[in-house]
Rosetta silent file (secondary structure, phi, psi, omega in degrees, C-alpha in Angstrom):
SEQUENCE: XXXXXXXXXXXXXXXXXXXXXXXXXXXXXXXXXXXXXXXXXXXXXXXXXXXXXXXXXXXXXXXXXXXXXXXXXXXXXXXXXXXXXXXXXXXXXXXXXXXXXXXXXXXXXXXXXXXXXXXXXXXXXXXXXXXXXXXXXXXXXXXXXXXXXXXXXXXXXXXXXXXXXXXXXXXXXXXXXXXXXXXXXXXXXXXXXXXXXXXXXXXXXXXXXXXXXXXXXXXXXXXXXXXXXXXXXXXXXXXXXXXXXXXXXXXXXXXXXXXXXXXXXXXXXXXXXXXXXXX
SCORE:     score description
SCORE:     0.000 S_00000001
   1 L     0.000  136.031 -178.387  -27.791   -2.394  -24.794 S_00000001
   2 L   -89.169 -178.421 -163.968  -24.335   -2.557  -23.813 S_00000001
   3 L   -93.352 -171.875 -177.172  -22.948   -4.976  -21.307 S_00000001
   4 E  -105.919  128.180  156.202  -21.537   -4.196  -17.992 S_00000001
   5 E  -115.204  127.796  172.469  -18.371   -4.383  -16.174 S_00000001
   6 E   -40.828  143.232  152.300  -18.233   -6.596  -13.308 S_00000001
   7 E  -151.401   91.219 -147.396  -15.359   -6.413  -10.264 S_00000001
   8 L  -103.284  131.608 -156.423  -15.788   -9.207   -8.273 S_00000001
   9 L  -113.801  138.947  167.747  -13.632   -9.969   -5.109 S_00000001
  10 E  -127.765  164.059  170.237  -12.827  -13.512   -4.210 S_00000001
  11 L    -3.335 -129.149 -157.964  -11.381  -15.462   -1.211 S_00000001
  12 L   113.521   -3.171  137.681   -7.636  -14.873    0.100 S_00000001
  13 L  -171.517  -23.494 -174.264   -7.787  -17.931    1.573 S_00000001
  14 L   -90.499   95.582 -151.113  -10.727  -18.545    3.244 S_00000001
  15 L   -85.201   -2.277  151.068  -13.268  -20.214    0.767 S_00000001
  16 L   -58.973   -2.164 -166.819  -16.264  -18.994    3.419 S_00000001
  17 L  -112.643  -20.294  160.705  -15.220  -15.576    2.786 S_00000001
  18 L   -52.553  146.552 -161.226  -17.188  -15.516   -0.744 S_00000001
  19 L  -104.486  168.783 -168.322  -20.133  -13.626   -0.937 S_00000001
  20 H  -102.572  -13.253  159.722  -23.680  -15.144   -2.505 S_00000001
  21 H   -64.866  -41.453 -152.494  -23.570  -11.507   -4.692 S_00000001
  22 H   -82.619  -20.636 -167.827  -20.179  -12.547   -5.958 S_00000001
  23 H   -87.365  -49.420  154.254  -21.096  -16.447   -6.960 S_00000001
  24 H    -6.655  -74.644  173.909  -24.295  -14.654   -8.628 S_00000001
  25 H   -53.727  -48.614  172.399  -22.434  -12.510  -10.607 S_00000001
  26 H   -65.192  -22.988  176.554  -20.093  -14.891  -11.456 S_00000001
  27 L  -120.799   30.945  166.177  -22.345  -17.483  -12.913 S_00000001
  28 L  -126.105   14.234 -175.622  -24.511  -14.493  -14.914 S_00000001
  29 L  -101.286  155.518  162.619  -21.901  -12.879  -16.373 S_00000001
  30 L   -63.219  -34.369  176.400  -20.942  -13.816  -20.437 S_00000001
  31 E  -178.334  130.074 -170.481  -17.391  -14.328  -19.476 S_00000001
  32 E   -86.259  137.298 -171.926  -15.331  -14.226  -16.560 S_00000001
  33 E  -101.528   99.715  178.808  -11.955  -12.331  -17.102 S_00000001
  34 E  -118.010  163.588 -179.439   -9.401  -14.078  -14.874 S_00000001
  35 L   -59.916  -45.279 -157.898   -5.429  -13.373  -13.685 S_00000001
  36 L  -106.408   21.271 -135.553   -5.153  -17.419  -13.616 S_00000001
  37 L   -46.463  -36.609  178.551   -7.570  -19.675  -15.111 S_00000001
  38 L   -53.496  -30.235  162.490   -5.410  -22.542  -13.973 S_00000001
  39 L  -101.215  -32.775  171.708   -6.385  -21.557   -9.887 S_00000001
  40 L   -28.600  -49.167 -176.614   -9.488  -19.987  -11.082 S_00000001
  41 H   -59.467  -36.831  176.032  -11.211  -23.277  -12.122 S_00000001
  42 H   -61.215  -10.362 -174.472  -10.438  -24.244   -8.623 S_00000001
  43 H  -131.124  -10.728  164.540  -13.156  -21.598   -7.267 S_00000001
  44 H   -65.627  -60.514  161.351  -15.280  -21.851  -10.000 S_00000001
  45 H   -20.453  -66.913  178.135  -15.406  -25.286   -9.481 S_00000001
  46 H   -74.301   11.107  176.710  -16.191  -25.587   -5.517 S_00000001
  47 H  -139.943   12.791  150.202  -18.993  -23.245   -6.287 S_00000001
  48 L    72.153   47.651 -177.834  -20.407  -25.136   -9.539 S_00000001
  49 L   -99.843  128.198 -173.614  -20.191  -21.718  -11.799 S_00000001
  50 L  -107.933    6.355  177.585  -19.714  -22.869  -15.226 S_00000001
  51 L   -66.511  136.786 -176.081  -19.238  -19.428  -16.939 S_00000001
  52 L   -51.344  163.499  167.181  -16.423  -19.322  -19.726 S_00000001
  53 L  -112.315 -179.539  171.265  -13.245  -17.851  -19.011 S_00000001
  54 L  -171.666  151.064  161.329  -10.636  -16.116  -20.994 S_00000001
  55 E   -56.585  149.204  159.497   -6.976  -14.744  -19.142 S_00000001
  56 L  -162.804   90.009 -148.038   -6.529  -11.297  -18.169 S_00000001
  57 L  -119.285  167.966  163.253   -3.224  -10.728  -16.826 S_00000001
  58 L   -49.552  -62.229 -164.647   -0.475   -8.184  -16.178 S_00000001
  59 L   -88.770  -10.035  149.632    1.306   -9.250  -19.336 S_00000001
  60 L  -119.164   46.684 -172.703   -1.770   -8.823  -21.983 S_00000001
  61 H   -39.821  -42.861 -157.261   -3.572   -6.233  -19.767 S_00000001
  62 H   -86.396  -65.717 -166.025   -3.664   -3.560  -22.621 S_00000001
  63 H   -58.231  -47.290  172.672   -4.663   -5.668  -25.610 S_00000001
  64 H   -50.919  -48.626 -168.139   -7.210   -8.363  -23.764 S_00000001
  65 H   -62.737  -17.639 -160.914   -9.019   -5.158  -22.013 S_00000001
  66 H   -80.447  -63.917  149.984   -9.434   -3.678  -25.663 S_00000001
  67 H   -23.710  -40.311  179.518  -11.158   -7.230  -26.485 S_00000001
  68 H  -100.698  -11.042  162.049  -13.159   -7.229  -23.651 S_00000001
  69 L   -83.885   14.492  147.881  -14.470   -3.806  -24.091 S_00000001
  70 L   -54.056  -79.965 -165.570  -15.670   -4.955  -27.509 S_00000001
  71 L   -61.694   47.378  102.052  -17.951   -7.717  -26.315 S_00000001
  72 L   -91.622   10.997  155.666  -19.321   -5.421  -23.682 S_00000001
  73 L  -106.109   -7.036  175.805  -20.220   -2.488  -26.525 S_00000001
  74 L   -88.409   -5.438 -166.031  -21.639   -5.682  -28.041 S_00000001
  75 L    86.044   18.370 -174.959  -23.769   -5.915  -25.099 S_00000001
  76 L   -85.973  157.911  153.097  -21.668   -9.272  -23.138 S_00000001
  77 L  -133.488  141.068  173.610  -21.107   -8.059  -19.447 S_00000001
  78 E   -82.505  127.668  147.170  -17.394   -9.272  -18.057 S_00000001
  79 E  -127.361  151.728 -167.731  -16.507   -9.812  -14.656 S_00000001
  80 E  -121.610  157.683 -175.015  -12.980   -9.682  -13.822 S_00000001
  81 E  -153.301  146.622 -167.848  -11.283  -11.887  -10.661 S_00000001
  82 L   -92.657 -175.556  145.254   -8.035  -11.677   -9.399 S_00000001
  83 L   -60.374  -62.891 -176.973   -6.017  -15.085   -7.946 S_00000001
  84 L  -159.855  150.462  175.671   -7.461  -14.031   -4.268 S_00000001
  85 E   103.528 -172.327  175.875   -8.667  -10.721   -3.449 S_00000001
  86 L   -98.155  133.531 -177.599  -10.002   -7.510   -5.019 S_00000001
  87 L   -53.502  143.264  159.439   -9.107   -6.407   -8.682 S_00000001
  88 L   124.670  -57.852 -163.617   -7.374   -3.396   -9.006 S_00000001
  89 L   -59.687   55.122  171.521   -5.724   -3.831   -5.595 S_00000001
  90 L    84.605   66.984 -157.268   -1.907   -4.676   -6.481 S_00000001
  91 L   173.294  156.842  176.323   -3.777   -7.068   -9.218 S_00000001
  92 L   -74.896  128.454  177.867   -4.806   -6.711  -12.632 S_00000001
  93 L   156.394  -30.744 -178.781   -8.126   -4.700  -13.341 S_00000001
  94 H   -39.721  -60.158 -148.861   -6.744   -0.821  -13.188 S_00000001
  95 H   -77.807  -34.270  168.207   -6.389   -0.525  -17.214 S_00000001
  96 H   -25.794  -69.489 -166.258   -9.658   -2.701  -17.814 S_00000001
  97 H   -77.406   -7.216 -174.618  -11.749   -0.384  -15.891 S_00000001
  98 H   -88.319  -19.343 -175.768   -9.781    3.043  -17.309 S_00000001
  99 H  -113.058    9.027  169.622  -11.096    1.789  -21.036 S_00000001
 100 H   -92.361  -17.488 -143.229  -14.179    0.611  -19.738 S_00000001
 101 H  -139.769  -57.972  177.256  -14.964    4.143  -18.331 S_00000001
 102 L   -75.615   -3.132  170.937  -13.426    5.924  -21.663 S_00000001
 103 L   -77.232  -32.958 -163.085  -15.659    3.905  -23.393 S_00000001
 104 L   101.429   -5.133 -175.642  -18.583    4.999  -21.561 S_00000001
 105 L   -70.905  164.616  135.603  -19.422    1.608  -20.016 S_00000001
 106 E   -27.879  109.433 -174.453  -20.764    0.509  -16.823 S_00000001
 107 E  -155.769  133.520 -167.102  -18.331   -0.524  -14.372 S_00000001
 108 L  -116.441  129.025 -144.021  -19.668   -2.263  -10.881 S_00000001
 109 L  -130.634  133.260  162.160  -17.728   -2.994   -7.741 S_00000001
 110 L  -112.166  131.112 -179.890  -18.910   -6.555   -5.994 S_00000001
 111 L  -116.943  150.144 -162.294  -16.740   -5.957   -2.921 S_00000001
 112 L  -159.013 -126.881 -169.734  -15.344   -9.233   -0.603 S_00000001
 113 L   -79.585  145.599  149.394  -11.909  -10.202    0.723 S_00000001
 114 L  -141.891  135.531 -136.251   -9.017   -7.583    0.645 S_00000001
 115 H  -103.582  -35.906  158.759   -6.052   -8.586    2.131 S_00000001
 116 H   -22.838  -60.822 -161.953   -4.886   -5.024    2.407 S_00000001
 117 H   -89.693  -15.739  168.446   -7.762   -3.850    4.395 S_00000001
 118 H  -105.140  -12.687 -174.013   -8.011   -6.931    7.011 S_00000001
 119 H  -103.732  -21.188  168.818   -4.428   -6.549    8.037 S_00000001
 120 L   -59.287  -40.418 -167.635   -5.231   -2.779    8.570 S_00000001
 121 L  -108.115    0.391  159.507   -7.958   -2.869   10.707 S_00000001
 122 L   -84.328    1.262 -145.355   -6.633   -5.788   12.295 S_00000001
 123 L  -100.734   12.820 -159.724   -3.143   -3.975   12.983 S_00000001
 124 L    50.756    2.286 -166.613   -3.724   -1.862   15.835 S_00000001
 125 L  -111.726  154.624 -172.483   -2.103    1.737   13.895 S_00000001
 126 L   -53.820  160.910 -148.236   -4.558    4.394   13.062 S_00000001
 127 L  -161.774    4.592 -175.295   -6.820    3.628   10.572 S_00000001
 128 L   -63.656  -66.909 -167.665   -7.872    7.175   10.066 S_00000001
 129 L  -150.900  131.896 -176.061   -5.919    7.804    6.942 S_00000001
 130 E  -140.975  152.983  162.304   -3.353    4.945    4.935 S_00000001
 131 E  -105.949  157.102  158.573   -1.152    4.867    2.157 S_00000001
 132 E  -137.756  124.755 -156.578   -1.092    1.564    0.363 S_00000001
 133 L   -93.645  -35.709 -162.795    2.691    0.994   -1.025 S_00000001
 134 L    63.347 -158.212 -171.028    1.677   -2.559   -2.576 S_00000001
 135 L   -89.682  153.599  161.897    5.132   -4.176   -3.168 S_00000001
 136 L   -40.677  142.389 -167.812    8.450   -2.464   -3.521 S_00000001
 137 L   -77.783  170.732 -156.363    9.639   -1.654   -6.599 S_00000001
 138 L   -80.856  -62.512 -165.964   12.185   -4.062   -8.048 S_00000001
 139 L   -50.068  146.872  170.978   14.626   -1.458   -9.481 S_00000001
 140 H   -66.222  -63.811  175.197   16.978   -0.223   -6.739 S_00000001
 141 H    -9.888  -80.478  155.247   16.374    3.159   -7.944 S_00000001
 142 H   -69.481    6.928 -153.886   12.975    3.233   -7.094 S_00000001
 143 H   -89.050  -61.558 -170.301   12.957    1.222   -4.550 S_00000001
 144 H   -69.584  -19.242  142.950   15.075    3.629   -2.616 S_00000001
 145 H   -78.726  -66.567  170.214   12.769    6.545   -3.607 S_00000001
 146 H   -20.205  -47.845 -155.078    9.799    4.997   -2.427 S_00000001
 147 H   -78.070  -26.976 -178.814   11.275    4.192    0.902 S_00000001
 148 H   -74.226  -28.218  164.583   12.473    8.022    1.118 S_00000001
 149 H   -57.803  -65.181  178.993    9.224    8.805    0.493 S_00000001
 150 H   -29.785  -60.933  177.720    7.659    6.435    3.019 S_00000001
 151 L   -41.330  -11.394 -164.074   10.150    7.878    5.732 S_00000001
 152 L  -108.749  -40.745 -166.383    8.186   11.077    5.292 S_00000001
 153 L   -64.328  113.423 -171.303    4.824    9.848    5.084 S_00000001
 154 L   -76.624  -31.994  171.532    2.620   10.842    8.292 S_00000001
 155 L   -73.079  138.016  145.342   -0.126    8.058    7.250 S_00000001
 156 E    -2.225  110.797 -179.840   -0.252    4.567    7.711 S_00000001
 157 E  -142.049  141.076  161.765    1.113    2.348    4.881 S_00000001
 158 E   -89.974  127.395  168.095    0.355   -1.137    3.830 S_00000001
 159 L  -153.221  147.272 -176.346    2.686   -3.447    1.898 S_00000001
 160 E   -94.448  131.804  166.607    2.657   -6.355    0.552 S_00000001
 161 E  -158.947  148.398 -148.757    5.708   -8.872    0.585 S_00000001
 162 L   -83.371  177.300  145.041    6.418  -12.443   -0.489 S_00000001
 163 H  -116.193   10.173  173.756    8.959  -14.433    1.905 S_00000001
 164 H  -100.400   49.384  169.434   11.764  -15.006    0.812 S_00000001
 165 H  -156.264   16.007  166.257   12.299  -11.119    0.438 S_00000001
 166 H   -68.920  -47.543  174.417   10.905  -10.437    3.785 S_00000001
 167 H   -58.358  -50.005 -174.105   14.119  -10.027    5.707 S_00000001
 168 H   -48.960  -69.775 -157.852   15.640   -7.711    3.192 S_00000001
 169 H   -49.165  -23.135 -174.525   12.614   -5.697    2.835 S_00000001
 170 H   -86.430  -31.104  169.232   12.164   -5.256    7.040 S_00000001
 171 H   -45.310  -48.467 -176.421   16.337   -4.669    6.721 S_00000001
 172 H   -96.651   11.149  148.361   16.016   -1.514    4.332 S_00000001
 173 H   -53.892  -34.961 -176.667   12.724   -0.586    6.352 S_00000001
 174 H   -56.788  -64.242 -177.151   14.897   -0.246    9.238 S_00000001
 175 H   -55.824  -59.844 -169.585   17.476    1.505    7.693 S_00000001
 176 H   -66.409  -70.282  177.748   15.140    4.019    5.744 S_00000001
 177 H   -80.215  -11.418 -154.631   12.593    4.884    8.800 S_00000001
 178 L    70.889  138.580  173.791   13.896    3.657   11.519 S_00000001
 179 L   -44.715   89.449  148.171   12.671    1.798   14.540 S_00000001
 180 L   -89.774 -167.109  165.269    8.749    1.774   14.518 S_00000001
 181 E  -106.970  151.885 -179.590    5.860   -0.039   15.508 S_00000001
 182 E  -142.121 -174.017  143.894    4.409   -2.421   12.759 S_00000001
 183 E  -148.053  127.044  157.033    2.439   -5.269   12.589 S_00000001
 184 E  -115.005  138.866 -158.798    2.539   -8.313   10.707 S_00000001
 185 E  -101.835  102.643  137.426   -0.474  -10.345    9.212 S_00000001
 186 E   -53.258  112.758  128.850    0.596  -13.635    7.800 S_00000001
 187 L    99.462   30.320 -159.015   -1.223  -16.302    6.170 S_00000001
 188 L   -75.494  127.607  164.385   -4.635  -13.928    6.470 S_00000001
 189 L   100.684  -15.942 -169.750   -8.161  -16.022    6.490 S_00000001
 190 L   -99.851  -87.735  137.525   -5.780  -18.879    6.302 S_00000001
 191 L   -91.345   -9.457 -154.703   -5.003  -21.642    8.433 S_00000001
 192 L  -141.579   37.681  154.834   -1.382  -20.686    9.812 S_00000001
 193 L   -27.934   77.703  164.744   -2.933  -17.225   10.418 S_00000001
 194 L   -84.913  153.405  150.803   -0.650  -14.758   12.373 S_00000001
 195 L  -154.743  142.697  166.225   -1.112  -10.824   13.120 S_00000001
 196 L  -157.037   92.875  151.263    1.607   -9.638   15.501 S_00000001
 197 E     1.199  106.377  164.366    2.169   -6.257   16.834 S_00000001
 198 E  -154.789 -150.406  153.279    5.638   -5.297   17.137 S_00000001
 199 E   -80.728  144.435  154.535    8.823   -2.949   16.637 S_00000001
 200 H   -45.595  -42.354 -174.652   10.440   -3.042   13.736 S_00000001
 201 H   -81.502  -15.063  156.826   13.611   -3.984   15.235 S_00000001
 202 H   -74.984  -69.143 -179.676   11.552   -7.403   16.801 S_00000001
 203 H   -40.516  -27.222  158.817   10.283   -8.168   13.648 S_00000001
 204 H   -65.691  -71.139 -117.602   14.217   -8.601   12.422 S_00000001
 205 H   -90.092  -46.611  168.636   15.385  -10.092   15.424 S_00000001
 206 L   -19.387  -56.237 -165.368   12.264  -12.472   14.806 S_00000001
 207 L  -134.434   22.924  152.990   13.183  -13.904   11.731 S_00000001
 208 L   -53.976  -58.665 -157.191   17.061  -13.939   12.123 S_00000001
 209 L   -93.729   -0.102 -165.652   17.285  -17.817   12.929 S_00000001
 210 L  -138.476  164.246 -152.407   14.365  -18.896   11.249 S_00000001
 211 L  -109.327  138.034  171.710   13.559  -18.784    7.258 S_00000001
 212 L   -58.573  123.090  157.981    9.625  -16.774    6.798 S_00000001
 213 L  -154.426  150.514  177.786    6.547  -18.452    5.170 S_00000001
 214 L   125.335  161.097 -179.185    3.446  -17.922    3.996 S_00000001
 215 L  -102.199  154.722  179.297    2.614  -14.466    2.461 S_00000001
 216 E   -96.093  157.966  133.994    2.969  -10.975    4.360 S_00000001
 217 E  -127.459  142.003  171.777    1.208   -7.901    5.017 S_00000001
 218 E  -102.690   90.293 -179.235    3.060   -5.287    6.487 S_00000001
 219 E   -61.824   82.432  176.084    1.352   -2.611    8.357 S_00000001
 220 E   -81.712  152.167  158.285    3.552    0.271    9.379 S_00000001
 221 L   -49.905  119.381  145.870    3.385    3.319   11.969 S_00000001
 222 L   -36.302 -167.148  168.676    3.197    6.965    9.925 S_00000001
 223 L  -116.881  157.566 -164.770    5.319    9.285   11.116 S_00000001
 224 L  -123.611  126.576 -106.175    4.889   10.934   13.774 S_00000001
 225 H   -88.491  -46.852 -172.032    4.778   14.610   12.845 S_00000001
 226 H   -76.523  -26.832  155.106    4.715   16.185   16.639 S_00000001
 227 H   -49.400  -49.776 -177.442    7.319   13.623   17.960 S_00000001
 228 H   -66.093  -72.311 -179.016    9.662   15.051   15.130 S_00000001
 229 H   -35.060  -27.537  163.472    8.881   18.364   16.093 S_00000001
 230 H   -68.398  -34.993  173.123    9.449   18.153   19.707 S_00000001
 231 H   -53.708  -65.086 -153.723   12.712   16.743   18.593 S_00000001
 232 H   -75.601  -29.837  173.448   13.802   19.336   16.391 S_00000001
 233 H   -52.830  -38.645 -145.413   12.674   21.778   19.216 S_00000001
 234 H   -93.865  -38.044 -173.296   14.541   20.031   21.948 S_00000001
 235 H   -87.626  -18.091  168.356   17.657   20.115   19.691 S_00000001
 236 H   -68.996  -64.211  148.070   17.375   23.445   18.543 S_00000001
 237 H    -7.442  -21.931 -175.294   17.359   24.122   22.200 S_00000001
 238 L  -120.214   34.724  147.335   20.823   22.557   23.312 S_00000001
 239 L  -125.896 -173.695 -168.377   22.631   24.763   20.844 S_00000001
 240 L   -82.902  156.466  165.144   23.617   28.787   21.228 S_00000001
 241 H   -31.309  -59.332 -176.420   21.441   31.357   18.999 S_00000001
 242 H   -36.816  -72.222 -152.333   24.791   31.609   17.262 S_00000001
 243 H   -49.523  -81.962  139.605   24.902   28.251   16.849 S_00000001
 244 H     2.702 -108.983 -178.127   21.494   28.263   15.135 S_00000001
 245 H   -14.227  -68.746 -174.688   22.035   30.770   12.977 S_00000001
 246 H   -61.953  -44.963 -175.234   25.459   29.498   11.405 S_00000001
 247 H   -35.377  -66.811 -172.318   23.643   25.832   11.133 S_00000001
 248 H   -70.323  -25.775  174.532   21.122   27.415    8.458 S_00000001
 249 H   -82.000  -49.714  168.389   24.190   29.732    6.708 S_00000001
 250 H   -35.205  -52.894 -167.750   26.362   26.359    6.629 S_00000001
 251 L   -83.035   -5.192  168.336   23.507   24.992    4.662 S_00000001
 252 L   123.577    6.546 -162.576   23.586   28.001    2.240 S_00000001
 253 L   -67.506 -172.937  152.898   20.775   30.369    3.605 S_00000001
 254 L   -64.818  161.808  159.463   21.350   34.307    3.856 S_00000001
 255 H   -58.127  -33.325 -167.939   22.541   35.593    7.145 S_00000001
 256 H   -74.215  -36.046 -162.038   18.835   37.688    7.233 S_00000001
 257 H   -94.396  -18.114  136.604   16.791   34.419    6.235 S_00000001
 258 H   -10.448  -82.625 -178.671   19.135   32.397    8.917 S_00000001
 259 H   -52.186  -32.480 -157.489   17.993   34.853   11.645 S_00000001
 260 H   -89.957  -14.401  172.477   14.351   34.655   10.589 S_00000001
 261 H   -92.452  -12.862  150.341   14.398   31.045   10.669 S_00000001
 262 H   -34.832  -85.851  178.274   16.014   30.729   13.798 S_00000001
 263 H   -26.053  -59.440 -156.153   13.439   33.189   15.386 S_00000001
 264 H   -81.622  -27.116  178.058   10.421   30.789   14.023 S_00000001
 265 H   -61.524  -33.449 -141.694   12.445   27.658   15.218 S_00000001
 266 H  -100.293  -42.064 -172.924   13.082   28.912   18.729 S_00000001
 267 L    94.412   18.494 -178.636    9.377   30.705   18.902 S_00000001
 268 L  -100.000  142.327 -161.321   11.182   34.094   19.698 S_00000001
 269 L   -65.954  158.393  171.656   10.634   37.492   17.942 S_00000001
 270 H   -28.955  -67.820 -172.940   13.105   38.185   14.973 S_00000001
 271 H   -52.584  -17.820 -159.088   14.963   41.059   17.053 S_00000001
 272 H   -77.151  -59.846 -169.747   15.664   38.795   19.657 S_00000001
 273 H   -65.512  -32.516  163.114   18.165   36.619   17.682 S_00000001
 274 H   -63.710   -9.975  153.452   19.507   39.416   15.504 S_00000001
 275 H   -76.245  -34.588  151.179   20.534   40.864   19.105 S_00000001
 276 H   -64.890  -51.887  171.716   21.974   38.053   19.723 S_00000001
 277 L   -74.914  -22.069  179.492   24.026   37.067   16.860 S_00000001
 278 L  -133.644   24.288  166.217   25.345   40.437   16.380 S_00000001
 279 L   -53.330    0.000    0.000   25.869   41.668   19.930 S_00000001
């Protein structure tokens, strides 16, 4: 019979936040697949689980998971553990479980801390529907696509950031989106604990004189869809039909798809602005 794979959520800071499913699992599994072993040992330890280890990191994601979906067609079952947190989540575990699944395997969720998911429902912002951005990308490139996306994005978003890249990162938040409401959750489960509501533009202002620590999550405000729209109404509204019109031919329309897009801005029949504009 073949073995099973495990995905087992540990602490985030709070060693009280382990579950008595996850230290189970963890000391009945054949071999625990961890990001760290070197902090690992440290929670293995305080909870007297003695199951082997092996690495399973970002840098030998693809070859290790191919190894551990052996021994679990061999019949071993794996559990994989992050550094703190849930696998998967901005952590090592996606490609594990995509060849664990193409394999045909088992694959098992032990669910626990997520640091994402406490700063959410801690954050006061809708909770309805989130994006979760994880961290920025490195590359400039993408970084500044992501963020154009994000300016667009009507959901929630989560992100993760270290601190000493916390000013920049609230600087080209700023920049990209604009003044919102955010909140940030510091230090979560741990001792130096923050969550704090704020503006975007407080959250700069914040951490001008003083240097950040401890790690962030950053909740952000969607956008807000009817708020634009009210906008775009209210400004469509302080110019002339004319005005209108020529706006959308400036940008390269037709004169006829101009007028009809006028008309739909304004909420007015077609004829009315083609009497206008060519009175």
């Amino acid at each position: 019979m073949a073995g099973k794979l495990y995905l087992v959520a540990t602490p985030i800071g709070n060693l009280e936040d382990m579950t008595y499913r996850a230290v189970r699992v963890l000391s009945e599994v054949d071999v625990i697949a961890a990001e760290d072993t070197r902090n690992s040992i440290k929670l293995l330890n305080h909870f007297e689980i003695k199951t082997p280890m092996t690495s399973y990191h970002e840098y030998n994601k693809y070859d290790k998971a191919k190894v551990l979906v052996e021994k679990m067609q061999q019949g071993q079952s794996v559990a994989v553990i992050t550094d703190a947190g849930t696998p998967g989540i901005s952590d090592p575990g996606e490609e594990l479980v995509r060849q664990a699944l193409a394999a045909g395997l088992e694959v098992t969720p032990v669910p626990g801390a997520c640091a994402c998911i406490s700063a959410l429902i801690s954050s006061g912002l809708s909770t309805r529907r989130f994006a979760f951005e994880a961290f920025l990308p490195y590359d400039k490139k993408d970084r500044t696509r992501v963020l154009e996306e994000m300016k667009r994005e009507t959901r929630t978003m989560v992100m993760y950031e270290a601190p000493h890249k916390l000013k920049k990162t609230l600087a080209e938040l700023m920049e990209a989106l604009g003044d919102r409401h955010i909140t940030l959750a510091r230090e979560i489960t741990k001792k130096h604990e923050t969550i704090e509501p704020m503006m975007l533009s407080q959250a700069i202002a914040r951490y001008e004189g003083e240097d950040p620590r401890g790690e962030f999550v950053i909740v952000i405000e969607g956008l807000d869809v009817k708020k634009l729209e009210e906008e775009k109404k209210s400004s469509f509204e302080a110019m002339s039909v004319e005005e209108h019109v020529q706006m959308y031919v400036d940008q390269g329309m037709s004169k006829k798809d101009a007028i009809k897009q006028a008309a739909v801005d304004r909420g007015v029949p077609k004829r009315d602005v083609y009497n206008a504009v060519m009175k």
